[in-house]
C-alpha positions in Angstrom: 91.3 60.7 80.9 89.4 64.0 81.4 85.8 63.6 82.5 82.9 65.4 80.5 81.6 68.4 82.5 77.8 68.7 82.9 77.4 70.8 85.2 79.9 72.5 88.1 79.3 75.6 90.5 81.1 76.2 93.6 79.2 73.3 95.7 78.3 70.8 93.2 80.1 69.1 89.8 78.2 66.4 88.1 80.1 64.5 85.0 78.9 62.2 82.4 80.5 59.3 83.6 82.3 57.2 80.8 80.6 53.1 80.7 83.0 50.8 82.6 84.2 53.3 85.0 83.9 52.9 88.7 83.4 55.3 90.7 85.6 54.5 93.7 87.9 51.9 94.8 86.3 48.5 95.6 87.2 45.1 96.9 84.9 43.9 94.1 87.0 44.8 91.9 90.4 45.6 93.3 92.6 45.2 90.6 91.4 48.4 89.2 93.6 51.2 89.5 91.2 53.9 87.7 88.3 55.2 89.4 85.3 58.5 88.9 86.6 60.2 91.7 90.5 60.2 92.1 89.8 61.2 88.2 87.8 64.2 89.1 89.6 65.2 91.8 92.7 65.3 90.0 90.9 66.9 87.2 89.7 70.0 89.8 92.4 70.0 92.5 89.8 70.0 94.9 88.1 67.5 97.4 84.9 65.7 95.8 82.4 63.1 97.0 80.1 61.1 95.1 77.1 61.5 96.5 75.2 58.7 94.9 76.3 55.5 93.0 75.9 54.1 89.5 77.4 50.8 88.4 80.7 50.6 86.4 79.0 49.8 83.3 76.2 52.3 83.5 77.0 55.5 81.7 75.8 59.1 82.5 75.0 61.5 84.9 77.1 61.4 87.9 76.9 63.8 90.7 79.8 64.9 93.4 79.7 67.2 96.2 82.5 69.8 97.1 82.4 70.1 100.4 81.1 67.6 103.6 77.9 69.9 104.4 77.0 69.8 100.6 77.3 65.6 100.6 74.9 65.4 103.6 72.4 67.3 102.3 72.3 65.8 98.7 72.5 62.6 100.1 69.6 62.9 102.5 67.7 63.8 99.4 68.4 60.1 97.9 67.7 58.8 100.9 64.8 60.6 101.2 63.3 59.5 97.8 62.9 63.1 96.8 65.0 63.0 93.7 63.5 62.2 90.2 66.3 59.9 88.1 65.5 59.2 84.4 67.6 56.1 82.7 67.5 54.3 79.3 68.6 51.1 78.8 68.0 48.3 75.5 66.1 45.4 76.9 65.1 41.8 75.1 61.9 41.6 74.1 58.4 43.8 73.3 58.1 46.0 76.0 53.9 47.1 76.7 53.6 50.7 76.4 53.8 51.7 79.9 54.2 50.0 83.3 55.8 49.6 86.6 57.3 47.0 89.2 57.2 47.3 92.5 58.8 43.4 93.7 60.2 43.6 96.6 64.2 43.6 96.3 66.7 41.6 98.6 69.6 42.9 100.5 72.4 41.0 101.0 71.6 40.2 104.4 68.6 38.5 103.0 66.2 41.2 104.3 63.4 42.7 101.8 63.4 46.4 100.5 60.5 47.9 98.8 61.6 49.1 95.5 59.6 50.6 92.6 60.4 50.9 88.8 58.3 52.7 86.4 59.2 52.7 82.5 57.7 53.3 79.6 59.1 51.5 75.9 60.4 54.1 73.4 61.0 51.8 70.5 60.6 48.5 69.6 63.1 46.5 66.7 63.0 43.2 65.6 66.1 41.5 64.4 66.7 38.7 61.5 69.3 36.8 64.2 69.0 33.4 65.6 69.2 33.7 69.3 68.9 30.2 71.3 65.2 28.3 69.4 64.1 31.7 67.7 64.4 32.7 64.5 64.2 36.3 65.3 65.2 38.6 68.3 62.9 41.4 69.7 64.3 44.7 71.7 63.0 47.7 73.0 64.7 50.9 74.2 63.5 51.8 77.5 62.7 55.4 79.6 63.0 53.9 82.8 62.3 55.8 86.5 63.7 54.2 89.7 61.5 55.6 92.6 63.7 54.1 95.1 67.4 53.1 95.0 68.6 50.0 95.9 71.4 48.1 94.5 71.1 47.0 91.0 67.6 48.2 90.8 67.0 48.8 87.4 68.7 45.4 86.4 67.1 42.8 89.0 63.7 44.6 88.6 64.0 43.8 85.0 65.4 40.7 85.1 62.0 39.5 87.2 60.7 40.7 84.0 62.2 38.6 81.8 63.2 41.8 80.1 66.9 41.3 80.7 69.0 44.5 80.1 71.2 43.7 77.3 75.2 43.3 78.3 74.5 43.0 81.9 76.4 40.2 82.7 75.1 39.5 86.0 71.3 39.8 85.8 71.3 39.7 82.3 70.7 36.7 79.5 74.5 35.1 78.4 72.4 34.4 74.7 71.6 38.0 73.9 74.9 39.3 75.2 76.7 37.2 73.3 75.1 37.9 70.1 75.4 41.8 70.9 78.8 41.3 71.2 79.6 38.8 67.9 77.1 40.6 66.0 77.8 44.7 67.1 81.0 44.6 69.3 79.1 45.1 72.1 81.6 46.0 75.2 79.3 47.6 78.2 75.9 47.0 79.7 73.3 49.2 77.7 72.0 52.0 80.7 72.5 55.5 80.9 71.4 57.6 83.3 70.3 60.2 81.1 69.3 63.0 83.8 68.7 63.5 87.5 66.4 66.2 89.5 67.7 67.6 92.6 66.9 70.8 95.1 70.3 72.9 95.0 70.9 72.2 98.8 72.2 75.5 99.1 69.7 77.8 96.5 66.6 75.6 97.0 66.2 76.1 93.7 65.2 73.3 91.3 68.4 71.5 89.2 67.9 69.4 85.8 71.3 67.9 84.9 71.3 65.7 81.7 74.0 63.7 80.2 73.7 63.3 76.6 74.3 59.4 75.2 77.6 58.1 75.2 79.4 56.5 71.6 79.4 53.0 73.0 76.1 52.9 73.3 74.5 55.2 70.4 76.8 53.0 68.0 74.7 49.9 69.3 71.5 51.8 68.5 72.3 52.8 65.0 73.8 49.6 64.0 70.3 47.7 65.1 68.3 50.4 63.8 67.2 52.0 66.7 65.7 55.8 66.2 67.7 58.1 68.5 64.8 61.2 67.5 64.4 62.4 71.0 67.5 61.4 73.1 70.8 64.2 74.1 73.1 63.1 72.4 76.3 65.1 72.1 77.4 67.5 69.0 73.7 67.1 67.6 
């Protein structure tokens, strides 16, 4: 497998990381043998380090450090809350125009984290399918802006919601997915990471890296009907 290139210069490589790709090695999942980062590393012949996370079914942007000094400074900048990440994702259900949570998430020590999600609905469809006492089903294709980043952000904040992000198996509605996947051969969780804004922590200078939508999700939105005027999307 060779990873897509988005963006590479002698400090910092980010790729468009493929849906159902992890990107280490994890006891969660251990009887996986292909991971983001042996990939790219093998890819490059050098040393890389992620230096932020995205969950194996989320696609997109992806971003690795080259050297030690490099990872600490870009990860202080996550930690920091200074970076600006940009996502879309197919929900259930009529999203209002604008909004935001800010629910308090837990770890898994139990202990509470302020998180806060801001999103706005793109598109709205409205499917002729059955799912559990409706006659119809209603979607909406999210932008979506994590201001902080804790684990499974995006999905937990919208589960509280009740706007469950469709083919997320954990957080997610087992009705919708199931119908995604008999009715569309759904296979992933629908999230991207479409871009991410760093400072270059070696220029200072300001870096937009976007990754255009990936097949497995693009197929999803033309087979429902979805508009994709508007999203990266590759070879347009």
């Amino acid at each position: 497998m060779t990873l897509p290139i988005l963006y590479q210069d002698e400090y910092l490589v980010a790729i468009n990381k493929p849906h159902n790709l992890l990107v280490h090695r994890s006891p969660i999942a251990a009887e996986e043998t292909v991971f983001a980062l042996q990939l790219l590393r093998d890819q490059l012949g050098v040393w890389v380090s992620p230096c932020h996370r995205i969950d194996r079914k989320t696609g997109g942007v992806l971003l690795f450090a080259l050297n030690k000094e490099v990872d600490k400074l870009v990860k202080q900048q996550f930690e920091q809350h200074t970076t600006r990440k940009k996502y879309w994702a197919l929900v259930r259900g009529y999203l209002p125009e604008e909004g935001f949570t800010d629910r308090p998430l837990a770890k898994d020590n139990g202990d509470m984290q302020d998180a806060l999600t801001r999103f706005k609905c793109l598109q709205q469809i409205e499917l002729p399918i059955e799912v559990s006492r409706y006659p119809t089903s209603r979607y909406s294709l999210a932008e979506i802006y994590p201001e902080t980043g804790r684990m499974h952000q995006i999905r937990r904040h919208f589960a509280q919601l009740r706007h469950y992000l469709i083919g997320d198996k954990t957080h997610g509605e087992c009705k919708h997915n199931k119908m995604f996947e008999q009715h569309f051969g759904l296979n992933t969780m629908l999230l991207h990471a479409a871009s991410l804004e760093i400072v270059h922590p070696i220029t200072n200078e300001p870096l937009l890296i976007e990754a255009p939508l990936q097949n497995e999700f693009l197929e999803i939105l033309q087979k429902i009907g979805i508009s994709t005027d508007g999203l990266l999307i590759e070879h347009q």
